[in-house]
C-alpha positions in Angstrom: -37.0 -52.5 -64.3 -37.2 -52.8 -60.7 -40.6 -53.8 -59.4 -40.6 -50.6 -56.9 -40.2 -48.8 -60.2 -42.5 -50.4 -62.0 -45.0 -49.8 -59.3 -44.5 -46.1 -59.2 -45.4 -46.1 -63.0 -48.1 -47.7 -62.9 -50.1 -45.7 -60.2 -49.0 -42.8 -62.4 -50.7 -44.4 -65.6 -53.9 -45.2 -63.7 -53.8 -41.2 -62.2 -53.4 -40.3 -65.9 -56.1 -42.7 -67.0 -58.7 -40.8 -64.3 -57.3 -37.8 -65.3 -57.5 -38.2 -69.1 -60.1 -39.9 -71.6 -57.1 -40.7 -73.6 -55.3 -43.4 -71.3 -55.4 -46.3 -71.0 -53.4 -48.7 -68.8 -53.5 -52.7 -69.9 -51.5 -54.3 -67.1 -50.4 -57.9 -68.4 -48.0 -58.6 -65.9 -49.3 -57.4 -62.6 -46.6 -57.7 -60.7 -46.5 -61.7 -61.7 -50.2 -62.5 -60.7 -50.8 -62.9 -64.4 -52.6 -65.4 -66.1 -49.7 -66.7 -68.9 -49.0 -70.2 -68.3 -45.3 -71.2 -68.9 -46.8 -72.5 -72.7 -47.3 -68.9 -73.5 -43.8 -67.9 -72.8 -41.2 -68.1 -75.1 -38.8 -66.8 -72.5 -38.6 -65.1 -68.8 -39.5 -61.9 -70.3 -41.0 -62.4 -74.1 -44.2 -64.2 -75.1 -44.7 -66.6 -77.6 -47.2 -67.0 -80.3 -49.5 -68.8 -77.7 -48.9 -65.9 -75.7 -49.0 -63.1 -78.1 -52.6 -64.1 -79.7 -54.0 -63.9 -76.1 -52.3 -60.5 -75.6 -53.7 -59.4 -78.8 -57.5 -60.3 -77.9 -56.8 -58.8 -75.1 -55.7 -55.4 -76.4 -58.4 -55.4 -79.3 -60.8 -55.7 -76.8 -59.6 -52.7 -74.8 -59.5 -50.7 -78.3 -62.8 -51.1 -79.2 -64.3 -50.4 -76.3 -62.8 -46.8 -76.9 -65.4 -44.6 -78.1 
């Protein structure tokens, strides 16, 4: 996906998210600023298992601060 794409879908995420109690928008990447050092990739565009436990506390935490 183009980054101008991507862009466009996540403003429309976050207008559903202030919209709706029900969305939520967890974004990883943003637009490369992320924090995954190279160690936590398995490749340009998959995590590894370094990478996917951080992901995963990551998400957890955003589920259970749902009430």
């Amino acid at each position: 996906m183009r980054r101008s794409h991507a862009m466009k879908l996540v403003e429309k995420v976050q207008e559903l998210a202030q919209k709706y109690g029900n969305f939520y928008l967890l974004d990883e990447n943003k637009m490369g600023e992320h924090d995954h050092a190279m160690s936590m990739a398995y490749d340009y565009d998959h995590l590894n298992y370094r990478g996917a436990e951080k992901i995963t506390a990551r998400i957890d935490s955003v589920l259970n601060s749902i009430k």
